[in-house]
C-alpha positions in Angstrom: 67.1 -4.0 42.3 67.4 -4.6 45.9 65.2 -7.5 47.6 64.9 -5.6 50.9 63.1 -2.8 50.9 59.5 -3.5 51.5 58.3 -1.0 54.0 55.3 -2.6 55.2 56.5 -4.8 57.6 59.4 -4.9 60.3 60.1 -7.6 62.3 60.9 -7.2 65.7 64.7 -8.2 66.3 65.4 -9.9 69.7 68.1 -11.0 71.7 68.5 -14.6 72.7 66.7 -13.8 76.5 63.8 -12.2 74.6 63.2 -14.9 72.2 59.4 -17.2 73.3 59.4 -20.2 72.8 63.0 -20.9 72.4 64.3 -22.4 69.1 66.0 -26.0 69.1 69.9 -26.3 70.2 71.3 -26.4 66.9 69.6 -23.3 65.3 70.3 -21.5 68.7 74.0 -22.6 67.7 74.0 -21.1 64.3 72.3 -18.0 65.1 74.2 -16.4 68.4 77.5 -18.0 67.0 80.1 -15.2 67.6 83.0 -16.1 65.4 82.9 -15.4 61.7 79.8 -17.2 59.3 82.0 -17.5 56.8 84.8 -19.8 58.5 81.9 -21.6 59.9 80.3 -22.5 56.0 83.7 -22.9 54.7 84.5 -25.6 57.5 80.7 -27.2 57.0 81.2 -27.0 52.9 84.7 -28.5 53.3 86.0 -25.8 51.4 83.2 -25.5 49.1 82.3 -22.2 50.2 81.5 -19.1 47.3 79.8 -15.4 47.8 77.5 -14.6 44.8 76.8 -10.7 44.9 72.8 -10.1 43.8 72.8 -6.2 44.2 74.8 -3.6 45.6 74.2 -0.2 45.8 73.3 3.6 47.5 69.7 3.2 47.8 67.9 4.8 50.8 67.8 2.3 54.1 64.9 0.4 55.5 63.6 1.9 58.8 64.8 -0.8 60.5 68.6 -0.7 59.3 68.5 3.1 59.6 67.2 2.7 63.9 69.9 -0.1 64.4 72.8 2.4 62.8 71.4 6.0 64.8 70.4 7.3 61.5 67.6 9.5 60.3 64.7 7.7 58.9 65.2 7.9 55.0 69.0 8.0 55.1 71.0 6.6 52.2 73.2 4.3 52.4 75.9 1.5 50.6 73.5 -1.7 50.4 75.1 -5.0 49.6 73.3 -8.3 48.7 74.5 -11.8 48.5 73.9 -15.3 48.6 76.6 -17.3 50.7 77.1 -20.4 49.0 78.3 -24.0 50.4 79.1 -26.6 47.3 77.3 -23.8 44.6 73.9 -24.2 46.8 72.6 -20.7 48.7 73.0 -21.5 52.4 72.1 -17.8 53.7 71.1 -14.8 51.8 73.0 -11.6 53.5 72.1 -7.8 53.4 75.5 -5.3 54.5 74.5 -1.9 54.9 76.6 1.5 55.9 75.5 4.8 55.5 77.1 6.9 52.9 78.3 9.7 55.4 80.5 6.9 57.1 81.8 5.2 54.2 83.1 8.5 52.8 86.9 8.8 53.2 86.9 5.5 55.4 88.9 2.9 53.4 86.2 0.4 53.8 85.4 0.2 49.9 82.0 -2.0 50.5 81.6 -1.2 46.7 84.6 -3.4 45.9 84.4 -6.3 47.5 82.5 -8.4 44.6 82.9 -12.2 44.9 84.7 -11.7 48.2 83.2 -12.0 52.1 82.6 -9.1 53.8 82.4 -11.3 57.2 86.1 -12.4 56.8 87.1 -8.5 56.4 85.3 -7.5 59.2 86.5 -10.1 61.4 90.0 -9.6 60.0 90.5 -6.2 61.1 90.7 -6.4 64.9 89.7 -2.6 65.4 85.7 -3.4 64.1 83.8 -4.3 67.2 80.9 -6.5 67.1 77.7 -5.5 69.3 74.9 -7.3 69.8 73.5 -10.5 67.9 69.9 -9.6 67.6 67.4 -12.6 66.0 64.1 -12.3 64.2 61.8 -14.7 61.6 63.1 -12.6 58.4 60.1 -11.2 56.1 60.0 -13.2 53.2 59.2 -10.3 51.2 63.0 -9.1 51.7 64.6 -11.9 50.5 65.2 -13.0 46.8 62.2 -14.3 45.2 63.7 -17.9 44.4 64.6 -18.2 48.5 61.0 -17.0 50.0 59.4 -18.9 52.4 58.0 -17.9 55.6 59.6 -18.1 58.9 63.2 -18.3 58.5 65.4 -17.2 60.8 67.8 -14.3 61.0 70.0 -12.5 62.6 71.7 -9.6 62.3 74.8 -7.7 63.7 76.4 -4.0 63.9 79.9 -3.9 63.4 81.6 -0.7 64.8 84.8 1.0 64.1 85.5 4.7 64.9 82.5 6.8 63.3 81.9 3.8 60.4 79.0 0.9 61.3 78.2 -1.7 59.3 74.8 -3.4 59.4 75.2 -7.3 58.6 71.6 -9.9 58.3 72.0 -13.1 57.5 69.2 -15.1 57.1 69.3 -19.3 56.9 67.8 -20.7 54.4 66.3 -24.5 54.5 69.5 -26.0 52.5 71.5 -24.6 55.2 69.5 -26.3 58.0 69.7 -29.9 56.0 73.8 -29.7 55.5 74.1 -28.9 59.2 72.0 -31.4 60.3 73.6 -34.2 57.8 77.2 -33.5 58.8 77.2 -31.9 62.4 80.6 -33.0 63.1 81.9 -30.0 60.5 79.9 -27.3 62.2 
């Protein structure tokens, strides 16, 4: 079962010039960082880095993820849900979403990627193109119930190539915050 799909509440997702009052220097840092997450935890973890895959799925997208990809409201799509680990501790839970009609006949194969980071594969291949970083305080009812506390941050990006977009959130969680703050020379 998916942790995202509460439909009561949407945050509002803002770019850096929209955010009031501005976060503190380091958590700017982390969240309109352009290069890939994943180098970024495996450098801080000193190669300690791990993906744990929670769900992944067709299920039909939130409202929010279906605006951000110019879908219809209720559209279905490939949902994938993962804890990104540093040292076997969850750093950021991230939610990957495509809709079905793009991943059809595109060689993506979201479905296979199991233990492996959909970041690095999408920063691998040169022809996705990254729009946007957009930021928000992520609803704690969309994240996993052992990881729920209010006010974290996230951000999310769409990843373009030809007629396929990929939706990627990744929200910091506290243990995250403490590891960057403790060894800020591997960030």
């Amino acid at each position: 079962m998916p942790h995202s799909n509460s439909p009561f509440f949407a945050p509002a997702w803002l770019s850096l010039g929209q955010l009031t009052p501005t976060p503190d220097a380091l958590t700017l840092d982390w969240l309109f960082d352009q290069g890939s997450l994943t180098r970024r935890l495996t450098r801080l973890s000193e190669d300690g880095f791990s993906v744990t895959p929670l769900f992944e799925g067709w299920q039909p997208l939130r409202a929010d993820e279906c605006a951000a990809l110019d879908l219809a409201q209720g559209s279905e799509g490939w949902v994938r849900e993962v804890y990104l680990r540093g040292h076997g501790e969850p750093w950021v839970f991230a939610r990957s979403v495509a809709a079905r009609s793009a991943l059809q006949g595109d060689g993506l194969h979201m479905d296979e990627l199991g233990s492996r980071s959909l970041g690095e594969l999408l920063f691998c291949d040169q022809a996705f193109q990254r729009r946007a970083i957009e930021v928000c305080h992520y609803p704690q009812d969309w994240l996993p119930s052992e990881a729920r506390e209010p006010e974290l941050w996230g951000r999310r990006s769409r990843f373009d190539r030809g007629a396929l977009s990929v939706l990627v959130a990744e929200i910091f969680l506290p243990t995250l915050w403490r590891a960057a703050r403790a060894h800020p020379e591997t960030c």
